[in-house]
C-alpha positions as CSV (number, residue, x, y, z in Angstrom):
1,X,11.2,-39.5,-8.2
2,X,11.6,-38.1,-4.9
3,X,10.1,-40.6,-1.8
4,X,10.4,-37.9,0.9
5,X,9.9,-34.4,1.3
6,X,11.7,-32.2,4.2
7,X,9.0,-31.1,6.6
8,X,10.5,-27.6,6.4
9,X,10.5,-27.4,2.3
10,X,7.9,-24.3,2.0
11,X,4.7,-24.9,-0.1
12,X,1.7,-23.1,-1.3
13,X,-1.7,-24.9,-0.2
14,X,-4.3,-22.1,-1.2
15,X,-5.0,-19.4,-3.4
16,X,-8.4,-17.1,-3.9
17,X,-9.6,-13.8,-5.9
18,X,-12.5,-12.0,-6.6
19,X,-13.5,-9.7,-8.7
20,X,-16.6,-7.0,-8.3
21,X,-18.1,-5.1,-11.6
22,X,-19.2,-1.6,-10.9
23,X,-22.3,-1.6,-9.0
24,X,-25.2,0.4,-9.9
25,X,-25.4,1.7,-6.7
26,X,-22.8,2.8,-3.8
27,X,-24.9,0.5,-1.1
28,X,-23.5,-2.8,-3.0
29,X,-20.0,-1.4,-3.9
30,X,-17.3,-2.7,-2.2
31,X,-13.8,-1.3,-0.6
32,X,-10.4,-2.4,-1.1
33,X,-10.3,-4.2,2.4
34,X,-13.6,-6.0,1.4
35,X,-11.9,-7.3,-1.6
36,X,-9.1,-8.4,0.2
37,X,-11.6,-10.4,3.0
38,X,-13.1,-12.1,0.0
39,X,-9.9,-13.3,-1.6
40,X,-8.7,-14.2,1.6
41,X,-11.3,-16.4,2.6
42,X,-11.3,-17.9,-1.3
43,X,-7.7,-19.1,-0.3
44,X,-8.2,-20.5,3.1
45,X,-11.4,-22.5,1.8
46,X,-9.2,-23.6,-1.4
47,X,-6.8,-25.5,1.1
48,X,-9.6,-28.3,2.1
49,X,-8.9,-28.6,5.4
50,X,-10.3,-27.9,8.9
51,X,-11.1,-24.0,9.2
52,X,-10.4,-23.9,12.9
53,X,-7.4,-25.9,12.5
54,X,-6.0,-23.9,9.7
55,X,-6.7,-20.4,11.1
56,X,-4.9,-21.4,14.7
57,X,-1.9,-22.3,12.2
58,X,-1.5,-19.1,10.5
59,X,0.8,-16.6,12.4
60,X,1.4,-14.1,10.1
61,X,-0.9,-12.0,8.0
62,X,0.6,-9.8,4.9
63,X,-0.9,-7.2,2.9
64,X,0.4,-5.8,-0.4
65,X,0.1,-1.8,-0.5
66,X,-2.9,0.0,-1.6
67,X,-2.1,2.3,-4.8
68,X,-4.3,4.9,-1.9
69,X,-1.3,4.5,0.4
70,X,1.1,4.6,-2.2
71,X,0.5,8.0,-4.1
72,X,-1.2,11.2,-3.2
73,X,-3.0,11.0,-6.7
74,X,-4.5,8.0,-5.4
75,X,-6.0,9.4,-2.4
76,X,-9.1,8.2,-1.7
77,X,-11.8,11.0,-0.7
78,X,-14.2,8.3,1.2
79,X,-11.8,7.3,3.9
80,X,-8.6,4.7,4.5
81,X,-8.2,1.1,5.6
82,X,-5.6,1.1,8.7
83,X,-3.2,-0.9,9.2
84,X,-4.9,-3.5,6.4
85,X,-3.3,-7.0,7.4
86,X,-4.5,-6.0,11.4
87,X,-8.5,-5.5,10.0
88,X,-8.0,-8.5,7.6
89,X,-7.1,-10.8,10.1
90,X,-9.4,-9.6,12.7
91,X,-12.5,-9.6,9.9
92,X,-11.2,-13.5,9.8
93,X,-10.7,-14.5,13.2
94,X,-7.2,-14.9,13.0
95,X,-4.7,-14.2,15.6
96,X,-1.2,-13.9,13.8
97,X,1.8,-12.9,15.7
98,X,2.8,-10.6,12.9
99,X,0.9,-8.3,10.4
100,X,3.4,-6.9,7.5
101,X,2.1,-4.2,5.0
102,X,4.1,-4.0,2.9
103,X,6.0,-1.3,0.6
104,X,5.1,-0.2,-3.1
105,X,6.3,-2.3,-6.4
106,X,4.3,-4.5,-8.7
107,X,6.9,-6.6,-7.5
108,X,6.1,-7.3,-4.1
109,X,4.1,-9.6,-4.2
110,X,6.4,-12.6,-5.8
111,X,8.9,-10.9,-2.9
112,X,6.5,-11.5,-0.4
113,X,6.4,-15.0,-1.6
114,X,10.4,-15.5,-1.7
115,X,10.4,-13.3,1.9
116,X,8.1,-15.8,3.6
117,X,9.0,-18.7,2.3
118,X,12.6,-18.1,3.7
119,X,11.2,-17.2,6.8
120,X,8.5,-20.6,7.3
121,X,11.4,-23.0,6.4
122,X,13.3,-21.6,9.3
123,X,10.7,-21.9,11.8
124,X,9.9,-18.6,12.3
125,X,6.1,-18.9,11.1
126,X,3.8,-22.0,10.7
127,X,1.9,-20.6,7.9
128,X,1.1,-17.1,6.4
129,X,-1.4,-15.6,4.5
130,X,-0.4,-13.4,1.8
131,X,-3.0,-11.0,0.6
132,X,-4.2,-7.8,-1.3
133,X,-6.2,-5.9,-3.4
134,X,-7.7,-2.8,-5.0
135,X,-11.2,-0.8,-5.7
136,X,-10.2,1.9,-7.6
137,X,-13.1,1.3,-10.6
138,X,-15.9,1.7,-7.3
139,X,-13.7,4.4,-5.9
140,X,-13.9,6.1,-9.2
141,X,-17.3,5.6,-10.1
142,X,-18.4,6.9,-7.0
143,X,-16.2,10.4,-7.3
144,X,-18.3,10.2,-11.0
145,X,-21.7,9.8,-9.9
146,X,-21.6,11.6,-6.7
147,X,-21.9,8.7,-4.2
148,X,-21.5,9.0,-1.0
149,X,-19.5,5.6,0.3
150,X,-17.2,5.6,3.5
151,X,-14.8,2.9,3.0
152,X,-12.8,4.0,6.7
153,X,-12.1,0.6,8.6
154,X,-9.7,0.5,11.4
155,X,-8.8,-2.3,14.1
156,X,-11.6,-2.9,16.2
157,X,-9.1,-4.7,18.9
158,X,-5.3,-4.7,19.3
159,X,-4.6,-8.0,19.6
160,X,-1.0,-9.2,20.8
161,X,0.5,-8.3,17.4
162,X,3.7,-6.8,16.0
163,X,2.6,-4.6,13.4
164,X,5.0,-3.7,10.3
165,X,4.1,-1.1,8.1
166,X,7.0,-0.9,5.3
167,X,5.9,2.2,4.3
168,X,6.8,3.5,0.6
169,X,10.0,1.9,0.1
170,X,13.3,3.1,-1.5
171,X,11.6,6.4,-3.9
172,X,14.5,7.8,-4.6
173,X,15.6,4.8,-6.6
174,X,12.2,5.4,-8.9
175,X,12.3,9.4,-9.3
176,X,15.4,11.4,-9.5
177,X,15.5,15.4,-9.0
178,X,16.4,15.9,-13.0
179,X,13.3,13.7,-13.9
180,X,10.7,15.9,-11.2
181,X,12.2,18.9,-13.0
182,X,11.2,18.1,-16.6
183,X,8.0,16.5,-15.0
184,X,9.1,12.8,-15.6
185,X,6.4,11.6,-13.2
186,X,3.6,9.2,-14.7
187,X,5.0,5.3,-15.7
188,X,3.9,5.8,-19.3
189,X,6.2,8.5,-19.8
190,X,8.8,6.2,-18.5
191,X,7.6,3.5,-20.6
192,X,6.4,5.5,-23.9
193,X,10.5,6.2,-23.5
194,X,11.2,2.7,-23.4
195,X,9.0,1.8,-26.0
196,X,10.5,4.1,-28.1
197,X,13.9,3.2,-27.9
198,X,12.9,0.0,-29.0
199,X,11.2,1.2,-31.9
200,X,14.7,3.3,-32.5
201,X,17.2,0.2,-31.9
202,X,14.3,-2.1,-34.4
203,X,14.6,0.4,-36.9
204,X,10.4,0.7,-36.7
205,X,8.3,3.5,-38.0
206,X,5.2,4.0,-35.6
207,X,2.6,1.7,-37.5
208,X,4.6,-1.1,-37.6
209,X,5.4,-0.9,-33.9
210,X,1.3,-0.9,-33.3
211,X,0.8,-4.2,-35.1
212,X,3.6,-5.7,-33.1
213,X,1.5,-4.4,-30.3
214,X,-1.4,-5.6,-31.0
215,X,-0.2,-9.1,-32.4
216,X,1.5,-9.8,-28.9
217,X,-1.5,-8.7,-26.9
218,X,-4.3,-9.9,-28.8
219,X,-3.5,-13.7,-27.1
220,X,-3.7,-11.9,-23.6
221,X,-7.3,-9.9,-24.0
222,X,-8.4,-13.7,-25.6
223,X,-7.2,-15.1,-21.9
224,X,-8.7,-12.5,-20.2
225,X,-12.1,-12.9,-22.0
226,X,-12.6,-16.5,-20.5
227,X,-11.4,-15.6,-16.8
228,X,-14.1,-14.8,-14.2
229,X,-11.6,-12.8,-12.1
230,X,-10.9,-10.8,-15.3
231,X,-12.0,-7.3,-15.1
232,X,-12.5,-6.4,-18.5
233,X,-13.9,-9.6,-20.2
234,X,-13.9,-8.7,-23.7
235,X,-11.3,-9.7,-26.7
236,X,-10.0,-8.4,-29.1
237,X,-7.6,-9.1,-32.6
238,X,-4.6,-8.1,-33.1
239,X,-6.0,-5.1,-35.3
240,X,-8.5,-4.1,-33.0
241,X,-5.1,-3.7,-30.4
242,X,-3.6,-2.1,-33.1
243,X,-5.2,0.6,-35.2
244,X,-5.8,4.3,-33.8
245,X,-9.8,4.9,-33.3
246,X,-12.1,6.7,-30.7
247,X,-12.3,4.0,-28.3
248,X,-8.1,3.2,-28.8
249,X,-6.9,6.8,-28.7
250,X,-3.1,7.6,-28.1
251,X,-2.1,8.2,-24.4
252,X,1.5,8.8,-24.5
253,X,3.3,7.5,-27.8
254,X,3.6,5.1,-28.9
255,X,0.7,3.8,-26.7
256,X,-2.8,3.2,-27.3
257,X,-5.4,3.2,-24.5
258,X,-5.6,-0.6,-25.3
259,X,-1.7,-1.2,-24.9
260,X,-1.6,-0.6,-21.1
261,X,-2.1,-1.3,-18.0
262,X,-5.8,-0.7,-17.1
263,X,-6.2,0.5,-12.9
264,X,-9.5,1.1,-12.5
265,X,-10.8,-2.7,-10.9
266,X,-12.4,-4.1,-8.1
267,X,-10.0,-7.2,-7.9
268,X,-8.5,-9.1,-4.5
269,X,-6.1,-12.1,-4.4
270,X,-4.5,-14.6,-1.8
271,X,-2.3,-17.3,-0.9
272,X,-1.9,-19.4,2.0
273,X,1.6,-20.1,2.7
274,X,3.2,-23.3,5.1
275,X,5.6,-25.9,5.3
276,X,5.5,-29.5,4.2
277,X,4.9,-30.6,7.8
278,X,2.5,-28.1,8.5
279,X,0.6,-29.2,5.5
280,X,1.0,-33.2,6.7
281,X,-0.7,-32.6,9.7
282,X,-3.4,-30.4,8.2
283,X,-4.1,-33.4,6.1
284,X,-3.8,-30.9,3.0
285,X,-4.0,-33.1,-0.1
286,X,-0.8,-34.0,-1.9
287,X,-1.9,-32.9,-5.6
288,X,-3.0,-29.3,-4.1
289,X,0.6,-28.4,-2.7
290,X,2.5,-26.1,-5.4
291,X,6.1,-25.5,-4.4
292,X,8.3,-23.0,-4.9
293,X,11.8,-23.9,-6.7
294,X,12.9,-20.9,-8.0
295,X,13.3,-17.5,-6.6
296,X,15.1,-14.5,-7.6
297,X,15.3,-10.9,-7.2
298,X,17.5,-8.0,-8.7
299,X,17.0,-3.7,-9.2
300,X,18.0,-2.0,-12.0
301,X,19.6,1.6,-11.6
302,X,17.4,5.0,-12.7
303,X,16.8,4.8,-16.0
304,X,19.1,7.1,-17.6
305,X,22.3,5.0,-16.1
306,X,21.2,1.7,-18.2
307,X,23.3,1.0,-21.0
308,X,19.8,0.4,-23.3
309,X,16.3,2.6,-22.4
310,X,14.3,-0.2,-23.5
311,X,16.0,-3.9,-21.8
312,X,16.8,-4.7,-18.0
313,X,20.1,-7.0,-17.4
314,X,18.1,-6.8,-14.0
315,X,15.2,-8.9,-15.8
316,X,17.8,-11.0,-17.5
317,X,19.8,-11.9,-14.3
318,X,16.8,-12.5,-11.8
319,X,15.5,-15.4,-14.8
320,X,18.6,-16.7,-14.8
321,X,19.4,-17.0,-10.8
322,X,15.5,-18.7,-10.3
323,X,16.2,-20.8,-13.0
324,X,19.7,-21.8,-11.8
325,X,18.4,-22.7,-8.2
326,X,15.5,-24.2,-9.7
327,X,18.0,-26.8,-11.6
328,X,16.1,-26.2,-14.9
329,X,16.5,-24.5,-18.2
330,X,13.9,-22.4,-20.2
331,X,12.5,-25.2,-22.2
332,X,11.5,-27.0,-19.0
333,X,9.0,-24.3,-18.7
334,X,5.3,-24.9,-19.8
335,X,3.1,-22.2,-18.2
336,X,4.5,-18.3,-18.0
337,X,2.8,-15.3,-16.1
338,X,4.8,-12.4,-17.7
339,X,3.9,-8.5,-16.3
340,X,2.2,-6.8,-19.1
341,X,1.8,-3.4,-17.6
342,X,3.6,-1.4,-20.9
343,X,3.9,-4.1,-23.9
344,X,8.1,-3.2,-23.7
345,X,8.3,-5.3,-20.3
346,X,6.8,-8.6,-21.9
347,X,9.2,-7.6,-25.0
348,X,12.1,-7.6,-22.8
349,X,11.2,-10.3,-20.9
350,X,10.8,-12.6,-24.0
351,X,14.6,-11.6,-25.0
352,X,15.8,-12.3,-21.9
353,X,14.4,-15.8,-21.9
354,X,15.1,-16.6,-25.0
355,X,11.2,-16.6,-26.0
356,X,11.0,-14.0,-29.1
357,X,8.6,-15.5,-31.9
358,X,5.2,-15.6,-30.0
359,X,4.9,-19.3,-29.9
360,X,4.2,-19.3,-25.9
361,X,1.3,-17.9,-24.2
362,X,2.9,-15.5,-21.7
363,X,-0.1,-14.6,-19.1
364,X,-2.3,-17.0,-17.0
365,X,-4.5,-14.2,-16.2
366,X,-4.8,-12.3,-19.3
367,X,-2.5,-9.3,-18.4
368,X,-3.1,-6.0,-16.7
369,X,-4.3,-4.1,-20.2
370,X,-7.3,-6.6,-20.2
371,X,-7.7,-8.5,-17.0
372,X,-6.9,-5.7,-14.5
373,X,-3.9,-4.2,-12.9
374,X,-4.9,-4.3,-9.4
375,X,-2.0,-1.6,-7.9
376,X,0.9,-3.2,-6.6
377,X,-1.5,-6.8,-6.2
378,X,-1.8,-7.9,-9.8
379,X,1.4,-11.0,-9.1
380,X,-0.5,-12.6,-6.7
381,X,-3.4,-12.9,-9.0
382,X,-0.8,-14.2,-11.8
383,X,0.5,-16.9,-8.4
384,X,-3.0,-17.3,-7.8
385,X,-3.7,-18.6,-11.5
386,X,-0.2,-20.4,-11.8
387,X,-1.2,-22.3,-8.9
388,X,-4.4,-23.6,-10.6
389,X,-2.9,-24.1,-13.7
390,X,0.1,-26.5,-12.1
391,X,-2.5,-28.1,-10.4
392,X,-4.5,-29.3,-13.7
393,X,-0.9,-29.9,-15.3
394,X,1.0,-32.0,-12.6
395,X,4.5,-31.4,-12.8
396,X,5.2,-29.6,-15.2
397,X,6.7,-25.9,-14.2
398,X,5.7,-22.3,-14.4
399,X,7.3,-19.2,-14.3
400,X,5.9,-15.7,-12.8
401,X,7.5,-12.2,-12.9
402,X,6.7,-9.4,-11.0
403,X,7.7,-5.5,-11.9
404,X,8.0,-2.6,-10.2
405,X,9.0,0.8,-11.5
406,X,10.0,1.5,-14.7
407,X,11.1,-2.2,-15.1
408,X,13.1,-1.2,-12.2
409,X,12.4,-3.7,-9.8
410,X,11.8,-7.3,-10.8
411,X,10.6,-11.0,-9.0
412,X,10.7,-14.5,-10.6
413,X,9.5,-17.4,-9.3
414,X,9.7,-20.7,-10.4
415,X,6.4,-23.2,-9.4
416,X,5.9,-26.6,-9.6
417,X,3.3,-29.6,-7.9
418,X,7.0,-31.7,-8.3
419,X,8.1,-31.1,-4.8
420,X,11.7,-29.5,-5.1
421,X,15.0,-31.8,-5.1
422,X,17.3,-29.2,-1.9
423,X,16.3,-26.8,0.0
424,X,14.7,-23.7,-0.2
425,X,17.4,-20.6,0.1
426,X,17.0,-17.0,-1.0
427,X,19.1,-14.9,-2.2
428,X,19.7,-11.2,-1.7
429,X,18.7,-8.6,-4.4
430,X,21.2,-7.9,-7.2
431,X,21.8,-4.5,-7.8
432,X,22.9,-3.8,-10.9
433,X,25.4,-0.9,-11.4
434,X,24.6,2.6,-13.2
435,X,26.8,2.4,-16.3
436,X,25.7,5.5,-17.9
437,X,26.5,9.0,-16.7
438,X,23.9,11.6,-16.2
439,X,24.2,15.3,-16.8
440,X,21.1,17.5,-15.4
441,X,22.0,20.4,-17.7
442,X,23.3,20.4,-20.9
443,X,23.9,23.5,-23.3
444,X,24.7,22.7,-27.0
445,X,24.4,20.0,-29.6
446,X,23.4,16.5,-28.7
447,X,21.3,13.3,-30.0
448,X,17.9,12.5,-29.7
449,X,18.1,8.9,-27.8
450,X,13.8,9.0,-27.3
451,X,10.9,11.0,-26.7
452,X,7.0,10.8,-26.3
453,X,4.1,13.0,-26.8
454,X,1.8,12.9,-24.2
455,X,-1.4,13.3,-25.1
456,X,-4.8,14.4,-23.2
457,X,-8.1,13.3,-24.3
458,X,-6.7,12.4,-27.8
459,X,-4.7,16.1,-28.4
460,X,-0.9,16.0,-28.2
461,X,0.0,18.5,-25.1
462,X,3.9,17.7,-24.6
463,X,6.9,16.6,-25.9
464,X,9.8,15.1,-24.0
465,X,13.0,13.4,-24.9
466,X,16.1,11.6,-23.8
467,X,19.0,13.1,-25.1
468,X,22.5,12.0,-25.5
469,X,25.7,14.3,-24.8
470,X,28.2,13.6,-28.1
471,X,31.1,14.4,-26.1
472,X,31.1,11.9,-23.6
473,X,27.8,10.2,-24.1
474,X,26.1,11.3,-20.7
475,X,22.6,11.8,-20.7
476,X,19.7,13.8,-19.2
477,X,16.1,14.7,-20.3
478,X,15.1,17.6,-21.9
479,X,11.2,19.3,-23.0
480,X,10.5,20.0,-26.5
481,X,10.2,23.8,-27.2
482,X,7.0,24.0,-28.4
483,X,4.1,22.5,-27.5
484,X,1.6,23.8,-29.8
485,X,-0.3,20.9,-31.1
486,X,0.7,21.8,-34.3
487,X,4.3,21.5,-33.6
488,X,3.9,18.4,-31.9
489,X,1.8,17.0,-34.5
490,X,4.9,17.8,-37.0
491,X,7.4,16.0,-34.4
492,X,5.2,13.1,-34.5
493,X,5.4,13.0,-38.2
494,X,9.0,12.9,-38.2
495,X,9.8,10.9,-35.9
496,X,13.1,12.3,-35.0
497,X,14.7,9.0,-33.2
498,X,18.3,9.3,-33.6
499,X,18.3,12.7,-35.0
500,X,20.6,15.5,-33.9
501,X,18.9,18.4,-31.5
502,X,20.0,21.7,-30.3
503,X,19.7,22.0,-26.6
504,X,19.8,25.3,-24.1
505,X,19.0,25.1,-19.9
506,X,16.1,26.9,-18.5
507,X,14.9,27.3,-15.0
508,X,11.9,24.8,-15.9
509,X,14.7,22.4,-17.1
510,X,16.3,21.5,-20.5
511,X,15.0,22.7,-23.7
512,X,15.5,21.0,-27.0
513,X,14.9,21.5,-30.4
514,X,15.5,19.7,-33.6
515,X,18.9,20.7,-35.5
């Protein structure tokens, strides 16, 4: 049993959310910031201590990075939040030496996390307050209904403050030339290609692969159905996830508008971040500090340079290095928060911990298909709920991932109330190596690694695939060469993973057809 803490070990004191169902009118509906303000406070009350003594103690505020910020088709037509952490703090009354807002990735958040608490245990802040949030589902509705909101906020004072805006991060990493050319843009393209190279290396027709769907999410919508920060309290079985009907129609295959990710909320979360001696003289209570032990980071390379479409040895290393500075092994781990944005990241996750079988419950929140997937914020609510959960189960240890990309970002962090045994260090990403060549063009025969159909409104529109060169194995995308819904109804039916294909260049971009 450990007698004495370091005053610089970091540790988490507070966490909030809160959660806002569509109004019935635009005078009640709120904006992201207002989410945000609401979360934040929820965290700074959680700590129990003096409000004028914690907010004096808090030097840096950090915001994740509205999805309006991060892509044009997110735009919001009522107005922008500037320079969010600079209005949060000031709608507070805090005056932090530093306000971060951070880049995109579902990721970031768990960074954010392993960023600060690197930087508190060197002195550098006293505490932080870590924050975000999203209202896309009032954004939305209002666009809908015709309502007229204005959610423009800006800084009403510059206060002595650095300002960091980290703008949209490393793109080029996430989108490639050959993928904008054959219009390889929305994640569940990526993912339907993902999933379907499961399917393919499984050896699973299409039904089968939509009850193992629906078997693995049916525990999460059950989660999200008893959680007041949920967005979308309703469960549902396993056959509700997994059969096709006109309130589950196919997206993208082999997705079903139940299988994914679900962005339209009204969703914030926080967490208050210090040091052990901070915390002592705050008089925060023991049994309400959660410590970090475990934190771990590593990139994958564009997906058509991994050796397998549907794993990450990026996922699989960044476990492995929290749990290695943590000092504990998979079984130690009681409580997981596992991203569920496309069902092929919890399915790789599991394999890489070792976790197949569905005996553990992988979400504290009740994932992003059924408990929201706030933009890049949705880890901090998964932190948020690890934190509570670790608090009503005293040492014992949790585990949260974050994911950004096409599983090509990834964040673990390992929590615990058992105050850690060294001290905190963090590592740099690991960048994992491309291993696959890539050809933009290809002219001739080749193999059919994956596809999808895209779908709009229920009626196949596209077909796209990932092709394999048989001379030297390289690979590159290619569209399917005709996109009749009759035609794409036929590939559907066959199901041509594996198969050879014919494929000729076009100024729109490869062309394939089945041999």
């Amino acid at each position: 049993m450990i007698t004495h803490i370091d005053d610089n070990t970091p540790v988490l004191i507070g966490a909030g959310q809160s959660v806002q169902s569509v109004p019935e009118s635009a005078d009640v509906a709120k904006g992201p910031i207002d989410m945000v303000c609401e979360a934040a406070r929820a965290a700074l009350q959680d700590t129990h201590t003096e409000p004028d003594k914690l907010h004096t103690q808090i030097e840096a505020v950090v915001c994740t990075r509205f999805f309006s910020d991060s892509s044009p088709a997110y735009r919001s037509p009522f107005g922008r939040c500037e320079a969010p952490p600079c209005v949060l703090a000031e709608k507070l009354g805090l005056s932090p030496r530093l306000c971060v807002y951070d880049s995109i990735g579902g990721q970031s958040p768990q960074s954010l996390v392993g960023e600060f608490s690197d930087r508190v245990s060197r002195g550098e802040f006293r505490a932080v307050l870590i924050a975000g949030g999203e209202a896309l589902a009032n954004v939305k509705t209002a666009q809908r209904k015709g309502w007229q909101m204005d959610i423009s906020v800006a800084p009403q004072e510059r206060f002595d403050t650095t300002y960091e805006d980290r703008g949209f991060g490393d793109q080029a990493a996430l989108i490639t030339p050959t993928a904008i050319q054959h219009g390889v843009l929305q994640p569940i393209l990526f993912y339907g290609l993902m999933e379907n190279a499961r399917r393919a290396a499984k050896g699973q027709g299409m039904v089968a692969a939509h009850k193992e769907m629906g078997q693995m999410l049916a525990p999460f919508s059950d989660i999200a159905a008893h959680n007041p920060y949920a967005m979308f309290r309703e469960g549902y079985t396993a056959e509700q996830l997994s059969l096709m009907s006109e309130t589950n129609r196919t997206l993208t295959t082999p997705y079903l508008h139940r299988h994914v990710a679900k962005d339209g909320v009204n969703q914030g979360a926080a967490v208050v971040l210090t040091t052990q001696g901070v915390a002592r003289e705050m008089g925060v209570a023991p049994e309400r500090c959660v410590y970090l032990h475990g934190h771990a980071e590593a990139d994958e390379p564009v997906l058509l340079a991994r050796p397998e479409l549907h794993k990450s040895e990026a996922l699989r290393v960044a476990f492995q290095e929290a749990l290695d500075m943590a000092d504990i092994q998979t079984d130690d781990l009681a409580h997981f928060d596992i991203y569920s944005c496309f069902p092929v990241v919890i399915s790789a996750a599991q394999e890489a911990l070792g976790l197949e079988g569905g005996r553990h419950v992988l979400t504290q929140t009740g994932g992003l298909p059924f408990f929201g997937g706030p933009g890049n914020n949705y880890t901090l609510h998964g932190i948020a709920e690890m934190m509570q959960t670790l608090r009503r189960h005293p040492n014992t240890f949790g585990l949260v991932q974050g994911n950004g990309g096409w599983m090509s970002k990834h964040a673990v962090g390992i929590y615990s109330t058992q105050a850690p045994s060294k001290p905190f260090m963090r590592a740099p990403a690991q960048k994992i190596p491309a291993s696959v060549a890539i050809a933009d063009t290809h002219t001739g025969p080749a193999r059919l690694e994956s596809y999808v159909v895209a779908h709009a409104r229920g009626t196949a529109v596209a077909g796209l695939c990932i092709g394999r060169r048989t001379s030297d194995g390289a690979r590159f995308y290619a569209r399917y060469i005709d996109n009749t819904s009759e035609a794409l109804g036929a590939l559907m039916s066959r199901d041509p993973l594996g198969e050879d294909i014919s494929v000729t260049p076009s100024d729109s971009g490869n062309i394939f057809k089945l041999s």
